[in-house]
C-alpha positions in Angstrom: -61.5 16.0 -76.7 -60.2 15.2 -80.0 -56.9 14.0 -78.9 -58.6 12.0 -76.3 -61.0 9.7 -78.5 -57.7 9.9 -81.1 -55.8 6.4 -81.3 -52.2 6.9 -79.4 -49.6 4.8 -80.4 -45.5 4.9 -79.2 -42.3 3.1 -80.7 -39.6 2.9 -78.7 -36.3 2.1 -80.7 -34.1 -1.2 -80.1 -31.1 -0.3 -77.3 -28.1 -2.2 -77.0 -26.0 -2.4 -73.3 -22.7 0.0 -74.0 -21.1 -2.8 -71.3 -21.8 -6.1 -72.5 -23.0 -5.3 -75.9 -26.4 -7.1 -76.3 -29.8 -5.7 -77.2 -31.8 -5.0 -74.2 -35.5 -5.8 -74.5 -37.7 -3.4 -76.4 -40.5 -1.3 -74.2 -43.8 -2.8 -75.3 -45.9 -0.8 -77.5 -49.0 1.0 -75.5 -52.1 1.7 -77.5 -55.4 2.7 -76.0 -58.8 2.6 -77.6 -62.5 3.5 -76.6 -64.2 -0.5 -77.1 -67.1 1.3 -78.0 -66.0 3.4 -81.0 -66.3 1.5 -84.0 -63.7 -0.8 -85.5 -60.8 1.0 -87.6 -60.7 0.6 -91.4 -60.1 -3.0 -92.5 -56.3 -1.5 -94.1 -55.3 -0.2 -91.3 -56.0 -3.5 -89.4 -54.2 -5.5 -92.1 -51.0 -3.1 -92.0 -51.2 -3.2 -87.9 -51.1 -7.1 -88.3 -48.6 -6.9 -90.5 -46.2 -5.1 -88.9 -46.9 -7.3 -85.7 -46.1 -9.5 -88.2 -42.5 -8.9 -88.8 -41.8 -8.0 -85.1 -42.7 -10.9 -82.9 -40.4 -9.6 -80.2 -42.7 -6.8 -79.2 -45.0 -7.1 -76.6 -48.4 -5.5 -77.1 -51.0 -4.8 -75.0 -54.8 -3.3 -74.8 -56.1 -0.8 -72.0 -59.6 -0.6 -72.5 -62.5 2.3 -70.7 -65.3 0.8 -69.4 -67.2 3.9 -70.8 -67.0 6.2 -73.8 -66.3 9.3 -73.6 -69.8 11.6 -73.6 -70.5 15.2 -74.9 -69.4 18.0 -73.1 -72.7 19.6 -74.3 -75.3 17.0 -72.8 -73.6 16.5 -69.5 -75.8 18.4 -66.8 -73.1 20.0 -64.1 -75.9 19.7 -61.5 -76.2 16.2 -61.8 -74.4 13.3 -59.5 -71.4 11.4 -61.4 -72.9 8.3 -62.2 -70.5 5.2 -61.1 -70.8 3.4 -64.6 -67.0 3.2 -64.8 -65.8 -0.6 -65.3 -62.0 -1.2 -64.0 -59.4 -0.8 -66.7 -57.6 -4.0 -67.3 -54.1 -4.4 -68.9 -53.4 -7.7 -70.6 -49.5 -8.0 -71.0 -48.3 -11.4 -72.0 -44.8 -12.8 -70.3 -41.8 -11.7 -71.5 -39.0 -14.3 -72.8 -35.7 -13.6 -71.4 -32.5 -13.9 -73.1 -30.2 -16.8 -72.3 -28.1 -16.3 -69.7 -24.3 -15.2 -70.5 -22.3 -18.1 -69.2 -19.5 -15.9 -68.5 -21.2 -14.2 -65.8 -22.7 -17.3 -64.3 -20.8 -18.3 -61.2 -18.5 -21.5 -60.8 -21.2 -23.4 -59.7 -22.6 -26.6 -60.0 -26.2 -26.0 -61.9 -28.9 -28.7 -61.5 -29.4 -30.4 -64.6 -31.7 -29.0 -67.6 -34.1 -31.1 -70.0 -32.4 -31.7 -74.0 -35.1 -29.1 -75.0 -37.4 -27.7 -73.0 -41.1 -27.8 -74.2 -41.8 -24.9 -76.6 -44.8 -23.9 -74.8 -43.0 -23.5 -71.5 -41.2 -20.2 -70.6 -37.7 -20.4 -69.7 -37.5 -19.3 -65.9 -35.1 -15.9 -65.3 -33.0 -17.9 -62.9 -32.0 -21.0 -61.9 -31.3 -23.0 -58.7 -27.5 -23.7 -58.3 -25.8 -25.9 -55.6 -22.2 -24.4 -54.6 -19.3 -26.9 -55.3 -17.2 -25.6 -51.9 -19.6 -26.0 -48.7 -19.8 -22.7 -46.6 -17.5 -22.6 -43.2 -19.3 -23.2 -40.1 -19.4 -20.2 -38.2 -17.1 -20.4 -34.9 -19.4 -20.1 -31.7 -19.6 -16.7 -30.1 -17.8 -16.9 -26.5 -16.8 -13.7 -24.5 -14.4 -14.3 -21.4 -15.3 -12.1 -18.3 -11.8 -11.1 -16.8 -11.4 -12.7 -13.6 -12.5 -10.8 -10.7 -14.5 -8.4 -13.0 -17.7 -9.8 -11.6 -16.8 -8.5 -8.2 -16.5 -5.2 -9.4 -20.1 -3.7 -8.4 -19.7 -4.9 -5.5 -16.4 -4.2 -4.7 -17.1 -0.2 -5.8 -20.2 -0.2 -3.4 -18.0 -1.8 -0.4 -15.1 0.6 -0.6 -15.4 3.4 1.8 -16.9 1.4 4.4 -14.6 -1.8 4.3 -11.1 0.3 4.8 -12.4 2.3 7.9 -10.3 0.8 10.1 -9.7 2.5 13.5 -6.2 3.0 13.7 -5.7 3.1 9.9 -4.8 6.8 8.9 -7.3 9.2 6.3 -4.0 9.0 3.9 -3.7 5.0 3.7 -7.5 4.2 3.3 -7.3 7.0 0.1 -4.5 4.7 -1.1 -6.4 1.6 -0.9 -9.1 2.9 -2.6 -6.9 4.5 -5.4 -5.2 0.9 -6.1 -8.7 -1.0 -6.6 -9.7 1.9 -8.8 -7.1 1.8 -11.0 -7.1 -2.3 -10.9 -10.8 -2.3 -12.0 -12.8 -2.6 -8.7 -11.7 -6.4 -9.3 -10.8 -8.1 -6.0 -6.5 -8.6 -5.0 -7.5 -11.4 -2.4 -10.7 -13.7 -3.4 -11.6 -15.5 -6.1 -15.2 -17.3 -6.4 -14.9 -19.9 -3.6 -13.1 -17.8 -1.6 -9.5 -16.8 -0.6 -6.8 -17.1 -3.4 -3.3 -18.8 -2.5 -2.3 -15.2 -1.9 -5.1 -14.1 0.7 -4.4 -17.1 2.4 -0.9 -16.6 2.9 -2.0 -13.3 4.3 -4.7 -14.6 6.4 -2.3 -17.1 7.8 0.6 -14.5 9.0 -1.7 -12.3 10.4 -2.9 -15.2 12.6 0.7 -15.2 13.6 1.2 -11.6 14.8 1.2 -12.9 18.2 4.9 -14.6 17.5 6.3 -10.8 16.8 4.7 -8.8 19.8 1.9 -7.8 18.0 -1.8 -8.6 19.1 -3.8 -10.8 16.9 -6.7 -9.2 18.3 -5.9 -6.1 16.3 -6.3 -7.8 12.8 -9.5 -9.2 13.1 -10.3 -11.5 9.8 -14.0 -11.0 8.2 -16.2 -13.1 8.0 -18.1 -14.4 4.6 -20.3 -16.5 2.4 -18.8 -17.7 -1.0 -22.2 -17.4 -2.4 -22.3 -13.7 -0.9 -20.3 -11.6 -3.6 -21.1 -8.2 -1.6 -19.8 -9.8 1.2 -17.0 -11.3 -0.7 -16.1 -7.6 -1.9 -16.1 -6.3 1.7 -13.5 -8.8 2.4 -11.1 -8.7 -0.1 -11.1 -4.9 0.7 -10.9 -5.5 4.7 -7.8 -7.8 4.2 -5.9 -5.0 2.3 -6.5 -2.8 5.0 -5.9 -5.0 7.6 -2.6 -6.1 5.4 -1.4 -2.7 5.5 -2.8 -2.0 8.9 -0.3 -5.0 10.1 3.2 -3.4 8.0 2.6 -0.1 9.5 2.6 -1.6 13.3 5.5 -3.9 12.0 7.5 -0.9 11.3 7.1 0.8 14.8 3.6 2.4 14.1 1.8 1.4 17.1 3.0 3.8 18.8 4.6 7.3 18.4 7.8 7.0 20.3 8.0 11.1 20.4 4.9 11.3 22.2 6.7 9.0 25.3 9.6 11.7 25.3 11.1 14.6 23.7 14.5 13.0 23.7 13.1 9.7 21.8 13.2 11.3 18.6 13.7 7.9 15.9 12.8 8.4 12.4 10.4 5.3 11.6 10.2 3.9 8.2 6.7 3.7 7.4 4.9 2.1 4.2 2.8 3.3 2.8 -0.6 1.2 1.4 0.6 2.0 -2.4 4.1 0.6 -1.1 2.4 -2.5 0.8 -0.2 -3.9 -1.7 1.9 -3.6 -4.9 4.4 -5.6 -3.2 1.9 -8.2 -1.7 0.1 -8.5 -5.1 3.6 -9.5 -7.0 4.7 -11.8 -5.0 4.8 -15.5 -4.7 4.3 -15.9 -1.2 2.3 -12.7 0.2 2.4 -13.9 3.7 6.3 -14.4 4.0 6.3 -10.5 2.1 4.1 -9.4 5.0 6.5 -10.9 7.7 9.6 -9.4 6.6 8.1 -5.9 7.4 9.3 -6.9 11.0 12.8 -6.1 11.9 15.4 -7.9 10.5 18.1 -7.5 12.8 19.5 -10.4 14.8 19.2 -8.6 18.4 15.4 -9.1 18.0 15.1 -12.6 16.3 16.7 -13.3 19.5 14.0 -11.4 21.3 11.8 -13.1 19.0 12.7 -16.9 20.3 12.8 -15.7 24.0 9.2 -14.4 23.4 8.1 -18.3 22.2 10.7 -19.7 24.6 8.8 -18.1 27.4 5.5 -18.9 26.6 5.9 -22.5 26.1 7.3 -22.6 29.8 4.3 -20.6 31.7 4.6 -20.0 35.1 2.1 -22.1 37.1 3.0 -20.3 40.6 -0.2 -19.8 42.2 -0.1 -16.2 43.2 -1.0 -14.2 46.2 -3.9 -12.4 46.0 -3.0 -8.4 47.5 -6.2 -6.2 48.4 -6.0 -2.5 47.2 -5.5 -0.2 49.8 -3.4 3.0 50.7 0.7 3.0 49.8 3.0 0.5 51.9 6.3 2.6 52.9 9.1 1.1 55.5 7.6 1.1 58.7 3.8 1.2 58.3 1.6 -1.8 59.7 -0.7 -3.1 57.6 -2.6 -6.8 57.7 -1.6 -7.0 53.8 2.3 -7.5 54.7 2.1 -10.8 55.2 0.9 -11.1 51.7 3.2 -9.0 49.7 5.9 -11.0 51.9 4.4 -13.9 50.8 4.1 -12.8 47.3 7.8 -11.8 47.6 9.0 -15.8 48.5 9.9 -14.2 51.8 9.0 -15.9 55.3 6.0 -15.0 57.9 6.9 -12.2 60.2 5.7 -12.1 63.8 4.6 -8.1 63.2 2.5 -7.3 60.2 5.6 -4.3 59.7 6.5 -2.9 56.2 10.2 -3.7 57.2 13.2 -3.1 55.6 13.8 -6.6 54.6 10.1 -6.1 52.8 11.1 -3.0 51.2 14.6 -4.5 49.4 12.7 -7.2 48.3 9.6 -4.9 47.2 12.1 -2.8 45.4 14.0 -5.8 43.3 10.9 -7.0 42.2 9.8 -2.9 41.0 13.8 -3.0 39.1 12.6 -6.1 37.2 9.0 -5.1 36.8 10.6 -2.4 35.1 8.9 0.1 37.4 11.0 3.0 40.3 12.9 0.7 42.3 11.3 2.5 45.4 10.9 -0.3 47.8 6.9 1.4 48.1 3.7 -0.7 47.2 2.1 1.6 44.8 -1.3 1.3 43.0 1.1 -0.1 40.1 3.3 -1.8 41.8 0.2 -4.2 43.7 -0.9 -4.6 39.7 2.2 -5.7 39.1 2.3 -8.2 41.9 -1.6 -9.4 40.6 0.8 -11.0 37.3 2.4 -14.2 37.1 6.1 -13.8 36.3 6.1 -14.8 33.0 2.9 -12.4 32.1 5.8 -9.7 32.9 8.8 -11.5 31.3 6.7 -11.5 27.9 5.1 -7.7 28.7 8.9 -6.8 28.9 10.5 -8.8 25.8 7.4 -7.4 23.6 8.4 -3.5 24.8 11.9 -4.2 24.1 10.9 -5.6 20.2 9.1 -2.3 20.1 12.2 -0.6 20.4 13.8 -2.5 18.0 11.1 -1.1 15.2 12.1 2.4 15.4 15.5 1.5 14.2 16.3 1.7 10.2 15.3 -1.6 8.4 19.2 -1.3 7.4 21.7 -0.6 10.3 24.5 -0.3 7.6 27.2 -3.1 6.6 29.0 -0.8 8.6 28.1 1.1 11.7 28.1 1.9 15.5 26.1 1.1 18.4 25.7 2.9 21.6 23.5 1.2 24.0 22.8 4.1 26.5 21.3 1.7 29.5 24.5 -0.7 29.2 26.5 2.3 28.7 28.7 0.9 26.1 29.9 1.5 22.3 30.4 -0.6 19.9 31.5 -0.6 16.2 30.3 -3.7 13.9 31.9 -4.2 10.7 29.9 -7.0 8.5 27.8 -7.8 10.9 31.2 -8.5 13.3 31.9 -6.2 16.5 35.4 -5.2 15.7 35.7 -3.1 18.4 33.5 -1.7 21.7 34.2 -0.1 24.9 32.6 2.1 27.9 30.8 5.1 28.3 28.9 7.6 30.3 26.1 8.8 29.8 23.6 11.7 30.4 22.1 12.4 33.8 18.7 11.3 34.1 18.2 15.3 34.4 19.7 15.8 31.4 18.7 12.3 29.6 21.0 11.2 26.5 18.3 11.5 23.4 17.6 8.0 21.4 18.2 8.6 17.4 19.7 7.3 14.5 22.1 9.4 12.2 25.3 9.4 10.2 28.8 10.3 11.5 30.6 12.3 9.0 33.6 14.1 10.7 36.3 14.3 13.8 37.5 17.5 15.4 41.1 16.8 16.9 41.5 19.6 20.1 37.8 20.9 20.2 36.2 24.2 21.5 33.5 23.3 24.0 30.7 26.0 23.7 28.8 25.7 26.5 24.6 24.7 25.7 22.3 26.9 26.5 20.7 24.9 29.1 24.2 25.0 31.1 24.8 28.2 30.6 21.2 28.9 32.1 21.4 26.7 35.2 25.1 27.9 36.2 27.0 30.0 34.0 24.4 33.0 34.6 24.0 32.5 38.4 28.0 32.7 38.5 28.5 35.4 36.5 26.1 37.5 38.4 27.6 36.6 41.4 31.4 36.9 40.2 32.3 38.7 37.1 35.3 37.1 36.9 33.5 33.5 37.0 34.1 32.5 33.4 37.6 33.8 33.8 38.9 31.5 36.4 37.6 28.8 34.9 39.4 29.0 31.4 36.1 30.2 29.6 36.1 32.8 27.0 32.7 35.0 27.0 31.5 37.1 24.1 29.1 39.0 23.1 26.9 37.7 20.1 25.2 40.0 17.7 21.2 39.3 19.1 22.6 40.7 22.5 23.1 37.4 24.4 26.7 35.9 25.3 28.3 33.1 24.4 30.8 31.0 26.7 33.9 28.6 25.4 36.1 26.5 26.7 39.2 26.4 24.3 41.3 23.6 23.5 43.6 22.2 26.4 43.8 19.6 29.0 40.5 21.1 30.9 38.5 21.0 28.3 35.0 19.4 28.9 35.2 17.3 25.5 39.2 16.0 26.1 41.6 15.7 22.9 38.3 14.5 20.2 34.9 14.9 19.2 33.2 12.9 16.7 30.8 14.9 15.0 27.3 13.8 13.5 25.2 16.7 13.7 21.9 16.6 14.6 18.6 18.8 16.6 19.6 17.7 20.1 23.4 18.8 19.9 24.9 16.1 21.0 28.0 13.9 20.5 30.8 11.6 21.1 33.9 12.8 22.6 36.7 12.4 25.0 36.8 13.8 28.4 39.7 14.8 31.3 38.2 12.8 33.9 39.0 8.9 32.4 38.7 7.5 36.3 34.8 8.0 35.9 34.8 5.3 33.4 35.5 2.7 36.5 32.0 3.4 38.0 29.1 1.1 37.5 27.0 4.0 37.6 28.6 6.4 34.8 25.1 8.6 33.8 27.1 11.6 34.7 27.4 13.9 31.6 24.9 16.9 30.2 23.7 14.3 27.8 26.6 14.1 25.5 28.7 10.6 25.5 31.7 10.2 26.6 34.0 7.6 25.1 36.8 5.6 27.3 39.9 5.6 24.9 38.8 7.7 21.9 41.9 7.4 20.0 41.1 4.1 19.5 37.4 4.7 18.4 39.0 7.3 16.3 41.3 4.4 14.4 38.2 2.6 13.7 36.5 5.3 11.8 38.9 7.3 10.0 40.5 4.4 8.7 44.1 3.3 8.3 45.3 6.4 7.1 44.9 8.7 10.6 46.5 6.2 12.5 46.7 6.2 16.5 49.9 8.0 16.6 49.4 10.7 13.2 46.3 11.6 16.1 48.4 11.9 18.6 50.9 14.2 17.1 48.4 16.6 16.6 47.1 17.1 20.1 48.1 21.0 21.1 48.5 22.4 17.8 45.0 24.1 17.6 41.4 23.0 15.9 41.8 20.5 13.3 38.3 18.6 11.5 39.0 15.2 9.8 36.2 14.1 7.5 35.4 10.7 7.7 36.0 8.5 4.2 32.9 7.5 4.3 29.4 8.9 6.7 29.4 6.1 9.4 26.0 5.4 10.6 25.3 5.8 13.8 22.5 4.5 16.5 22.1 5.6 19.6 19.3 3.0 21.3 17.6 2.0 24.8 17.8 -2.1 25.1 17.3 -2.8 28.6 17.1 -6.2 27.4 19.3 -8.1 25.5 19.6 -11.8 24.9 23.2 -13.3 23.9 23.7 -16.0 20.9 23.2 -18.5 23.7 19.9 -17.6 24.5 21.1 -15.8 27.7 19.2 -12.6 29.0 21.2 -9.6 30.1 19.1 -6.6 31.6 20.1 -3.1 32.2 18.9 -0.5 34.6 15.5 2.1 32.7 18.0 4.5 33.7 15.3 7.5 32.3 12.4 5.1 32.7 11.8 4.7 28.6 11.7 0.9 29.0 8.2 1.8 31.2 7.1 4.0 29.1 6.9 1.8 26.2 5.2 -0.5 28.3 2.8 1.0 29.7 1.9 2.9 26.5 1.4 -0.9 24.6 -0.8 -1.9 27.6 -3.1 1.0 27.2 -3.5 0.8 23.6 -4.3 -2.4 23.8 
């Protein structure tokens, strides 16, 4: 109680900054008092104003109670606190600042200031100031949206469904969709209005798939809004697929040629959709990029013209409609044989006789239909009749460009061709046939295969080991039926270590492959080589071998191929004087194809027998896929 009714007073000492060195103002001096106790002694007020006196730059101020403080003793604890209390007020004058330090002001330009300010008017703590250098102008705020990147929603949502092409395999459509992942989603082929230069350079050669042999029909474009972005997306994404769908049948994948034939055994060069759309994206003129996936060879440009030749020159003939009905063979009557006759361009007969002049005719037309020159009106020979002649002229130049896609996109600067249906060899040297001559061929029993490969070596006086399907059809029967079968004939039999035999013909006059082989080995085991009996070469008909090919005048094959070092007559002097392999300077490649169809540099058409019926094959698988 005592110290709280006792005067307080508090000092605080003058303080100086230890940075800049000036005095920092001095903490006004706090004093309370009770406003009712009476007034302090009259010296102590005179010594209070005095010192107030001598320090004018000490701020004082008064807190005063609204009530004085009462006896402990008289204050009844049961009793409510009475609410007498007034608010304390604290009256605390303003405080003059220093003058600023002017070398901490800025380099500014201050407003102007009055000579001398008023005395009675404080000086404000700060000042307005107007900057000498203007702020920059902040640049606008502008973000650029990659191009395409707007698509990419859309795109993402169209993916799965828009490459689901029919005939497009599981393996490509994964590729698609792996290259617009990894380009962002954004589109390869549409911008916002539409197609870009690019997709319409595609758009425009797929249009023209007709001009190769391929259907148009089987690249159908989608259709789309430019104010439709989903449908946009599903676009872009439909023309990749259809873009790769397109260099795929280009290459020879419309077809799987060893599904026609065991013996038709090509390796195709496929691309793949990675391969196709990075080369479409990067180039200047996608649709010329998409062309070129068509074979390049000159054989089927030629093909190529015929094909537009042909169909600017229809055939208007007005054709003779044949009812269906059972088979026509020679000598049947039948009230359709003065159709077929007249289909034919043959004249009225006074019989309605399936007569032999009927048949020849029936059967020329089957030969060029390329269909079994039968002379009998089958089920698909009377479809066949139903056509107009160019319908089949184009149906036959379009099976022969097939063919022409299972070939290697490069034949080699280099190489040899051996057209099995012409029977014939030839060996081009920069693109010039330097040399070419006859051959026979397989039976159609025993079919020559159709691949490509590489010649690598010559064997001079070969060994002939009989192939096991030889050895099955005769050498067995004989041997059972004369022990001494192989013998007589100059054949060597063994004993091999599974338990079979094995038959060979030495080297020697008689031997099935003559004087030389050359080699390029491959899964059907077969080969060029020379043979005893050269007066089978003056046949027309010359598909008389096991398969193999047999070469008229080797020797001079042999020149072309191993170069001028193993000249005719080094080859000569080596006949008789046992096995002897050659390597080649270089692997030759080598193509063994079936063109039943061939047109010359001066537009002329030459056409060769289906010997094996491949040509027909081809045909009629492009007619049913379609």
């Amino acid at each position: 109680m005592i110290l709280g009714c006792a005067p307080l007073s508090a000092e605080t000492p003058v303080q100086t900054d230890p940075t800049l060195g000036i005095p920092l103002p001095q903490q006004p001096e706090l004093r309370l008092t009770d406003v009712a106790q009476p007034a302090a002694p009259q010296a102590e007020a005179e010594a209070t104003q005095a010192q107030t006196a001598q320090e004018p730059e000490i701020v004082t101020g008064t807190v005063s109670a609204g009530n004085r403080l009462r006896d402990p003793a008289k204050l009844d604890a049961t009793a409510p606190l009475e609410a007498e209390e007034e608010p304390v007020t604290l009256d605390i004058p303003e405080i003059e600042m220093p003058a600023p330090d002017p070398a901490l002001t800025p380099a500014a330009k201050t407003a102007p200031e009055p000579a001398e300010p008023p005395a009675t008017q404080p000086q404000g703590p700060l000042r307005s100031v107007e900057l000498l250098v203007p702020l920059p102008e902040m640049p606008k705020l502008v973000i650029t949206v990659p191009p395409g990147l707007e698509f990419a929603g859309a795109v993402a949502e169209q993916l799965q469904d828009a490459v689901a092409l029919q005939r497009l395999p599981e393996r490509e459509r994964n590729e698609i969709i792996a290259a617009y992942q990894a380009n962002e989603n954004k589109p390869f082929w549409i911008d916002g209005k539409g197609w870009n230069e690019a997709g319409k350079r595609i758009v425009a050669q797929l249009g023209r798939a007709g001009e190769d042999g391929l259907r148009p029909g089987d690249y159908p474009l989608p259709a789309f809004e430019a104010s439709d972005k989903a449908r946009l997306a599903e676009a872009d994404i439909r023309l990749s697929a259809l873009a790769v769908l397109y260099a795929r049948d280009a290459r020879g994948g419309r077809i799987d040629p060893r599904r026609l034939s065991k013996l038709i055994t090509p390796t195709l060069y496929l691309p793949s959709a990675t391969e196709v759309l990075s080369e479409l994206a990067g180039a200047r003129d996608a649709g010329a990029v998409l062309a070129a996936y068509n074979p390049p060879h000159e054989g089927y440009r030629r093909l190529k013209a015929k094909l537009a030749e042909m169909r600017e020159h229809l055939d208007d003939t007005p054709l003779v409609r044949i009812p269906a009905g059972p088979p026509l063979k020679l000598g049947m009557r039948d009230e359709r044989v003065p159709l077929v006759r007249a289909r034919l361009g043959l004249g009225p007969s006074q019989e309605p006789v399936f007569d032999r002049s009927t048949s020849l005719a029936l059967a020329d037309f089957q030969k060029r239909a390329g269909l079994p020159a039968n002379g009998i009106l089958s089920e698909r020979t009377l479809a066949a009749l139903g056509k107009p002649a160019s319908a089949r002229g184009e149906e036959d130049i379009v099976a022969q460009m097939e063919r022409w896609r299972w070939l290697p996109p490069d034949l080699g600067t280099d190489h040899i061709m051996v057209n099995v249906p012409e029977m014939r060899v030839r060996v081009v040297r920069s693109g010039k046939v330097v040399h070419e001559a006859r051959t026979i061929i397989g039976k159609p029993e025993s079919a020559t295969p159709i691949f490509s490969h590489k010649m690598d070596h010559v064997v001079v006086n070969p060994s002939w080991y009989v192939p096991p399907s030889i050895l099955k059809k005769e050498f067995l029967p004989g041997l059972a039926a004369d022990p001494n079968y192989a013998a007589k004939r100059g054949y060597v039999v063994t004993r091999t270590k599974s338990g079979g035999i094995s038959v060979r013909q030495p080297p020697g006059e008689r031997n099935a492959l003559g004087w030389i082989k050359f080699m390029f080995p491959n899964e059907h085991a077969v080969y060029l080589h020379d043979t005893p009996n050269r007066r089978l070469f003056t046949g027309e008909r010359r598909a008389l071998s096991h398969g193999c090919v047999r070469v008229e005048n080797p020797f001079a094959l042999a020149d072309q191929v191993l170069g001028p070092e193993w000249t005719h007559e080094r080859l000569k002097r080596l006949i008789g004087s046992g096995e002897r392999r050659i390597n080649l300077p270089q692997p030759l490649s080598i193509h063994l194809v079936y063109n039943t169809i061939v047109v010359g540099a001066d537009g002329h058409v030459s056409r060769f027998d289906d010997v094996y019926g491949f040509h027909r094959l081809v045909r009629q698988a492009l007619e049913q896929r379609g």
